[in-house]
NUMAR-985413 format. One record per residue: residue in three letters; residue number from 1; x, y, z of N, C-alpha, C in turn. Coordinates in nm, 2 decimals. Example, Ala and Ser with C-alpha at 12.3 -4.5 7.8 and 13.67 -1.06 7.14 Angstrom:
<sites>
+-----+-----+--------+--------+--------+--------+--------+--------+--------+--------+--------+
:   r :   k :     nu :     nv :     nw :    cau :    cav :    caw :     cu :     cv :     cw :
+-----+-----+--------+--------+--------+--------+--------+--------+--------+--------+--------+
: Ala :   1 :   1.32 :  -0.57 :   0.78 :   1.23 :  -0.45 :   0.78 :   1.32 :  -0.33 :   0.78 :
: Ser :   2 :   1.28 :  -0.22 :   0.71 :   1.37 :  -0.11 :   0.71 :   1.29 :   0.00 :   0.79 :
+-----+-----+--------+--------+--------+--------+--------+--------+--------+--------+--------+
</sites>
This chain:
<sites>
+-----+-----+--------+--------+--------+--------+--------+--------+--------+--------+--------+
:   r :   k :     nu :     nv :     nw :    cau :    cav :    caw :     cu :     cv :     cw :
+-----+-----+--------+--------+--------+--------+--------+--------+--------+--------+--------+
: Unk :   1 :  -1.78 :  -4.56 :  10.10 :  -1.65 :  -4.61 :  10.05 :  -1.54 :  -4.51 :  10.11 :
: Unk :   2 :  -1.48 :  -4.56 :  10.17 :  -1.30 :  -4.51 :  10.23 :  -1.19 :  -4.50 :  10.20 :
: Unk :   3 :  -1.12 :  -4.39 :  10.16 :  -0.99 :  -4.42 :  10.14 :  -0.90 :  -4.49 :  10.22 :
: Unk :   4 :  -0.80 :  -4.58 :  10.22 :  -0.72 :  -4.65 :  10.29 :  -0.59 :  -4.66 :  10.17 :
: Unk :   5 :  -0.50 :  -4.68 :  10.25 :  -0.34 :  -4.69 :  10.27 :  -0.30 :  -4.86 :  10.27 :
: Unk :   6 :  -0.31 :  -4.94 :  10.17 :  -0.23 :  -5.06 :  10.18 :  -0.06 :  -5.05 :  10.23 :
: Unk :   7 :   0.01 :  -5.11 :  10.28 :   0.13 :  -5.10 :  10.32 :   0.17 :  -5.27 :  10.30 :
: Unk :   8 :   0.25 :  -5.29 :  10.25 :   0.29 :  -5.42 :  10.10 :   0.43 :  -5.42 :  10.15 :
: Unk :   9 :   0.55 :  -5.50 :  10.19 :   0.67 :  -5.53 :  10.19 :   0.71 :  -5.62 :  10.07 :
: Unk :  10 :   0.83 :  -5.59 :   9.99 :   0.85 :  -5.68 :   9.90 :   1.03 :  -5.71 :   9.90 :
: Unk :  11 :   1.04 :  -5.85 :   9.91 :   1.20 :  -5.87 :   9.93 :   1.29 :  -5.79 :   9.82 :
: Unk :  12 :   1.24 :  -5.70 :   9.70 :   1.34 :  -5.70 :   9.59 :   1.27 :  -5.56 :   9.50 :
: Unk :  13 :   1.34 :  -5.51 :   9.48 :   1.24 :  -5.42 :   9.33 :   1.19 :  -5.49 :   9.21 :
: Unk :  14 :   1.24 :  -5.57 :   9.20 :   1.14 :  -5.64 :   9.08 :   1.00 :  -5.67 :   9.13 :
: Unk :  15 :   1.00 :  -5.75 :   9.25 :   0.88 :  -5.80 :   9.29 :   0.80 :  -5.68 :   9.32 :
: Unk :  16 :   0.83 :  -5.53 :   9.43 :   0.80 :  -5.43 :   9.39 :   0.71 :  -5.37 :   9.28 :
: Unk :  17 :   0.81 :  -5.35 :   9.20 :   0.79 :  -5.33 :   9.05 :   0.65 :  -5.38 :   9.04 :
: Unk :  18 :   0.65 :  -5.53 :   9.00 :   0.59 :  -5.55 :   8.97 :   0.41 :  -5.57 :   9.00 :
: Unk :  19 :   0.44 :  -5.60 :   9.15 :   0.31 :  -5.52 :   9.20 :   0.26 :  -5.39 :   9.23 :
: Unk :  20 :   0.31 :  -5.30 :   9.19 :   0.30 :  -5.20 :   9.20 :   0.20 :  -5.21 :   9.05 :
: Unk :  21 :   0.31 :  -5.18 :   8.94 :   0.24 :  -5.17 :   8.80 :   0.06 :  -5.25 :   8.79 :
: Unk :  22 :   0.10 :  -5.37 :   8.85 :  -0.03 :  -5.44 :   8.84 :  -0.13 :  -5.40 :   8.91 :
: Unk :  23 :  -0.09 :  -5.31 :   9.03 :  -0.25 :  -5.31 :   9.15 :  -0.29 :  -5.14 :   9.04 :
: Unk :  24 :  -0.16 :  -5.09 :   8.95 :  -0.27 :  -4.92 :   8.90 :  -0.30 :  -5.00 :   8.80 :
: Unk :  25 :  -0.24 :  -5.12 :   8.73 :  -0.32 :  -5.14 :   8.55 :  -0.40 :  -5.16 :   8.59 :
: Unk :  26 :  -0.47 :  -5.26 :   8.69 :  -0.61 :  -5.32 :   8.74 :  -0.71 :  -5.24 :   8.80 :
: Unk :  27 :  -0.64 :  -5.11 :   8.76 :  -0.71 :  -5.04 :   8.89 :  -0.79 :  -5.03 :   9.03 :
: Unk :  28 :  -0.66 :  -5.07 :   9.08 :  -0.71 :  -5.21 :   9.21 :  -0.62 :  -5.08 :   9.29 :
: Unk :  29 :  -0.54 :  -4.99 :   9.25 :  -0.48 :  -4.85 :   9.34 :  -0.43 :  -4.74 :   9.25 :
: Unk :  30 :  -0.50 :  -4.57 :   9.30 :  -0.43 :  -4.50 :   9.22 :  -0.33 :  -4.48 :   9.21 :
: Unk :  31 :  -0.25 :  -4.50 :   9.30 :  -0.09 :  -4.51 :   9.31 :  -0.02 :  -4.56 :   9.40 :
: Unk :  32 :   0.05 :  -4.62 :   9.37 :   0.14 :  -4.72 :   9.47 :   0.31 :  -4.64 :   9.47 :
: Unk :  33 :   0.35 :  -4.58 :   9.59 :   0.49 :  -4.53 :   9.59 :   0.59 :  -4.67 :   9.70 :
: Unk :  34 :   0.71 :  -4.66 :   9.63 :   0.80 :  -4.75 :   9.67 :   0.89 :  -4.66 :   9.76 :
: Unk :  35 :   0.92 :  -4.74 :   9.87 :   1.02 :  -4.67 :  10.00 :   1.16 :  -4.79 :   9.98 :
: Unk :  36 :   1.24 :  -4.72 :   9.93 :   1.32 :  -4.86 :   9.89 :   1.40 :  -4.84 :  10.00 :
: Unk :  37 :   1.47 :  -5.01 :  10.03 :   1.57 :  -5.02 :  10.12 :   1.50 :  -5.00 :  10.31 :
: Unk :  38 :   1.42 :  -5.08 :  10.34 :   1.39 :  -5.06 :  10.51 :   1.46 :  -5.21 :  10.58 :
: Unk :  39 :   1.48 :  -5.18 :  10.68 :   1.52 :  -5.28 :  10.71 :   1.41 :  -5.35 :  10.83 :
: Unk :  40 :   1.34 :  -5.44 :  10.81 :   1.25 :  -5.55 :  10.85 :   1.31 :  -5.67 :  10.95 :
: Unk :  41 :   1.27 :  -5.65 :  11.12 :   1.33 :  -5.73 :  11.21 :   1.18 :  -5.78 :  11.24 :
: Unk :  42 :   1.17 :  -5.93 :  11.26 :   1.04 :  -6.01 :  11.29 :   1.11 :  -6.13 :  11.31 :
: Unk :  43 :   0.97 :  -6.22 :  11.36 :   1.01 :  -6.35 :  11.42 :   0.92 :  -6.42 :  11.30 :
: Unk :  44 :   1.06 :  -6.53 :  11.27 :   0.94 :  -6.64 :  11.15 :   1.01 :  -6.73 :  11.19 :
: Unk :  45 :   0.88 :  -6.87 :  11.21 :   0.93 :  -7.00 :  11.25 :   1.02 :  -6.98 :  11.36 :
: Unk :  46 :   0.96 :  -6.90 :  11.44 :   1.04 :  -6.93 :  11.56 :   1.20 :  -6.88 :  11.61 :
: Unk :  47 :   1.26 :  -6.83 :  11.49 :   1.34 :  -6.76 :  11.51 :   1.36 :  -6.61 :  11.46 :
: Unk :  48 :   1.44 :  -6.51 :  11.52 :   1.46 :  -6.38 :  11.41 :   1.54 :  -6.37 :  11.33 :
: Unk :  49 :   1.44 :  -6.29 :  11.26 :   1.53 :  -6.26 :  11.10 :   1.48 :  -6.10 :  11.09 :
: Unk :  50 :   1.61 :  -6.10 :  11.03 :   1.63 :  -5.92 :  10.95 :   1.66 :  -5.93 :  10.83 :
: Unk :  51 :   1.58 :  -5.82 :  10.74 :   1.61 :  -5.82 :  10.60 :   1.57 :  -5.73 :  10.55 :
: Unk :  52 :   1.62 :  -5.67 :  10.45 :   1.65 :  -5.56 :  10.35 :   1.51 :  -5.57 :  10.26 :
: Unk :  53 :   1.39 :  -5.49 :  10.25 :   1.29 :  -5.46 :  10.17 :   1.27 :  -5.36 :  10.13 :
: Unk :  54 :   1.14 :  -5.38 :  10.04 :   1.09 :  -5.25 :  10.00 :   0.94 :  -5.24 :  10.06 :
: Unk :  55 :   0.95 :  -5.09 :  10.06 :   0.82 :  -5.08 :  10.12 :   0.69 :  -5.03 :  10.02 :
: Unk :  56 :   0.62 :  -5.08 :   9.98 :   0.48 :  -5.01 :   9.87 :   0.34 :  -4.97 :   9.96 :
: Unk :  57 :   0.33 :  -4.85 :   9.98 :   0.23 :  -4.81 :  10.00 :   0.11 :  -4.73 :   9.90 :
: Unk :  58 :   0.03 :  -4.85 :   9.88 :  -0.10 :  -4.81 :   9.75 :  -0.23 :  -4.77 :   9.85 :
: Unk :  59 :  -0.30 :  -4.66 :   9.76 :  -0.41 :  -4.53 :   9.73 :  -0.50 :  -4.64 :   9.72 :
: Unk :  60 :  -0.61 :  -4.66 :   9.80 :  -0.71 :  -4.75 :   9.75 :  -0.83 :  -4.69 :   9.85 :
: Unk :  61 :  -0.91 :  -4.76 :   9.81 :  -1.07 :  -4.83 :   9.88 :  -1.07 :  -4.92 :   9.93 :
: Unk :  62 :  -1.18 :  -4.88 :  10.07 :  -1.18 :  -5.02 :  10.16 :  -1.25 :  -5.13 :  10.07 :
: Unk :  63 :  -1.37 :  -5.04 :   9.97 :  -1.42 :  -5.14 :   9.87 :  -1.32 :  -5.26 :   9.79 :
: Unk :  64 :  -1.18 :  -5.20 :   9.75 :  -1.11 :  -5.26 :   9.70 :  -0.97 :  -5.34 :   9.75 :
: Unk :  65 :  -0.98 :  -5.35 :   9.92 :  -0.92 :  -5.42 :   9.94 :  -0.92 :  -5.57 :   9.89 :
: Unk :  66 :  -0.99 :  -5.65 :   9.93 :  -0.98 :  -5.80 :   9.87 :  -0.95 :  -5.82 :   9.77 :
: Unk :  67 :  -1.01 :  -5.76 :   9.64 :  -0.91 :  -5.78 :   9.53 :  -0.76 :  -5.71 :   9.54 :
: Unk :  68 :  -0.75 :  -5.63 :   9.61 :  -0.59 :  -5.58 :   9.61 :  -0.51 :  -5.74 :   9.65 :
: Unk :  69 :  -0.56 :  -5.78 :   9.77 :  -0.52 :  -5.89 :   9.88 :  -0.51 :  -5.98 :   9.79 :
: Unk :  70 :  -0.58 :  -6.05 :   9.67 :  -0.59 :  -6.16 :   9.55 :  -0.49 :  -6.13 :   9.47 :
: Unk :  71 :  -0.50 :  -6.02 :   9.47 :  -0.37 :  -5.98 :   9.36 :  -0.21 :  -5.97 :   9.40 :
: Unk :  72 :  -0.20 :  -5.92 :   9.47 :  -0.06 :  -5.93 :   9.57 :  -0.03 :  -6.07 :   9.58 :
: Unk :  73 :  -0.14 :  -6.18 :   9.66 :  -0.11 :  -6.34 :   9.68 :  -0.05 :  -6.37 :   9.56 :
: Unk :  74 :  -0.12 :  -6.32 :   9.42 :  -0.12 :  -6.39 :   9.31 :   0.02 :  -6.36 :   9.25 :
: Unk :  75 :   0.12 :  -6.22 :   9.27 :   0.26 :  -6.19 :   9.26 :   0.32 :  -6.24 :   9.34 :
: Unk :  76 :   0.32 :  -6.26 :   9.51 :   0.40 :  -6.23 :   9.60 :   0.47 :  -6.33 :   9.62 :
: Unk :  77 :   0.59 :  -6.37 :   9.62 :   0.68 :  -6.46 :   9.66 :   0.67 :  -6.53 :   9.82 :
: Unk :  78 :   0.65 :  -6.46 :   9.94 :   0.64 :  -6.48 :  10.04 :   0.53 :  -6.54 :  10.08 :
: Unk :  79 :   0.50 :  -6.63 :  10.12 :   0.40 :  -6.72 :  10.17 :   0.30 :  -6.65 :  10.26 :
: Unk :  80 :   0.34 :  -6.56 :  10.40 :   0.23 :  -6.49 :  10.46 :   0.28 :  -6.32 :  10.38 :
: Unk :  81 :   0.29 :  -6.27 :  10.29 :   0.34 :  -6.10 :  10.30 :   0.26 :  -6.00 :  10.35 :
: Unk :  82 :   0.30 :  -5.90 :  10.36 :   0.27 :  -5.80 :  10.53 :   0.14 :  -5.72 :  10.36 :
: Unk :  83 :   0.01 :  -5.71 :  10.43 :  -0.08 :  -5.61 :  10.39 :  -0.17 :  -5.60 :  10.46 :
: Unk :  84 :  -0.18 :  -5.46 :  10.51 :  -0.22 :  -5.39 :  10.59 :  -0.25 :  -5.26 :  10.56 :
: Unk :  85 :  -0.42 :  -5.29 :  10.53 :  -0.50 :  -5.14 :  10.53 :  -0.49 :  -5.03 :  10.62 :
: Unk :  86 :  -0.46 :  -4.97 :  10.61 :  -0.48 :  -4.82 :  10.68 :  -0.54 :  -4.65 :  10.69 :
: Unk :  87 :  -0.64 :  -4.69 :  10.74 :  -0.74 :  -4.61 :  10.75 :  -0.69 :  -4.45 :  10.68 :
: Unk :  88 :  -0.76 :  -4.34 :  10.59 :  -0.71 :  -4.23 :  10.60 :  -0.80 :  -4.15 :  10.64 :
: Unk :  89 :  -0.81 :  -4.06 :  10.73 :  -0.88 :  -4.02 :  10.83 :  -0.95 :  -3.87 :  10.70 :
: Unk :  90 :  -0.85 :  -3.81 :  10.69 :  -0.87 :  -3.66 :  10.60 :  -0.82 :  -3.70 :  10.47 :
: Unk :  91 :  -0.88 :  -3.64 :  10.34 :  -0.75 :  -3.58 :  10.25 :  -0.80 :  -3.52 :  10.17 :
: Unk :  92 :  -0.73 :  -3.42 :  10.10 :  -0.75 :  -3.36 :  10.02 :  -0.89 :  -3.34 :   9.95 :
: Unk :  93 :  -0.97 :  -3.30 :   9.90 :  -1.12 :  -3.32 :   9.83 :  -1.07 :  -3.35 :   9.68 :
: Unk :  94 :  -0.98 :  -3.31 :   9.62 :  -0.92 :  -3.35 :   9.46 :  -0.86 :  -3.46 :   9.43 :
: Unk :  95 :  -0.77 :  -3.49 :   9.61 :  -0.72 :  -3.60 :   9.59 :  -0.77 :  -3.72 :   9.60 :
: Unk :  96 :  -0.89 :  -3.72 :   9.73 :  -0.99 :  -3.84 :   9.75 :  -1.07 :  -3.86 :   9.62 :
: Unk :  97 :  -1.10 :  -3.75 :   9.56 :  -1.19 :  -3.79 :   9.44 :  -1.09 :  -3.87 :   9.33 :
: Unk :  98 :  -0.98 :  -3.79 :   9.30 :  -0.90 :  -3.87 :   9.21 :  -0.84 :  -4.02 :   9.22 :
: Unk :  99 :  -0.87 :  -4.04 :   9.33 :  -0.82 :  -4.19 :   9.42 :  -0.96 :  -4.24 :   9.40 :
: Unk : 100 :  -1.09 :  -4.20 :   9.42 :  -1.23 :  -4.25 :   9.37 :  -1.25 :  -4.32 :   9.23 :
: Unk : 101 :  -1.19 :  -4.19 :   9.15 :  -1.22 :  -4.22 :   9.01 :  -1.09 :  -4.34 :   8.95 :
: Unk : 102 :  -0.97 :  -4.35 :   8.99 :  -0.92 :  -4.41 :   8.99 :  -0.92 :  -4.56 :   9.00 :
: Unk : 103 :  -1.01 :  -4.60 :   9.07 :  -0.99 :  -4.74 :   9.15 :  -1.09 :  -4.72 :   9.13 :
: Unk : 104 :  -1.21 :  -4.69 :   9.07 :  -1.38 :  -4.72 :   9.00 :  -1.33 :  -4.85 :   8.93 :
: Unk : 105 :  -1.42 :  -4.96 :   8.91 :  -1.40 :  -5.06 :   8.80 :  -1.49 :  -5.02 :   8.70 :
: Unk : 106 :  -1.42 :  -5.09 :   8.58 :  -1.52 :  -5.04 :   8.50 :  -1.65 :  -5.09 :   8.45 :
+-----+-----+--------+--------+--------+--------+--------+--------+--------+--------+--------+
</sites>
């Protein structure tokens, strides 16, 4: 089991918010931090767009990606939204354990 880095865009702090709260109740991440306000340039349908998000990067397990991914679909407003695992190469020994015991199911 791996630690990894979800990286989550959400058009609003509510929507934020609220996936945030749900991936630590479910213990689906030990902690999810919000980067508020990035600005997002991509191609949808063909043309570009820019817009104002937030950024949530959640503490997880590669074990616990899919249910992260079920759970996000199940909040997220956006039809494809950006989640992207990211490997964490080092960390901490207190803090991988704490990110272990955290995101254990019970």
């Amino acid at each position: 089991m791996s630690l990894i880095e979800i990286r989550i865009t959400a058009p609003d702090t509510e929507v934020a918010d609220r996936i945030a709260s749900a991936l630590v109740a479910q213990r689906l991440a030990a902690c999810v931090q919000q980067l508020p306000r990035i600005t997002s340039t991509y191609t949808w349908e063909g043309a570009t767009e820019r817009a104002e998000e937030i950024l949530l990067l959640a503490k997880t397990t590669t074990d616990r990606f899919d249910d992260v991914c079920v759970a996000i679909l199940d909040l997220h407003p956006y039809q494809t939204p950006e989640i992207l695992a990211v490997p964490v190469e080092k960390a901490l020994t207190a803090y991988r354990d704490w990110v272990l015991d955290s995101v254990r199911p019970d």
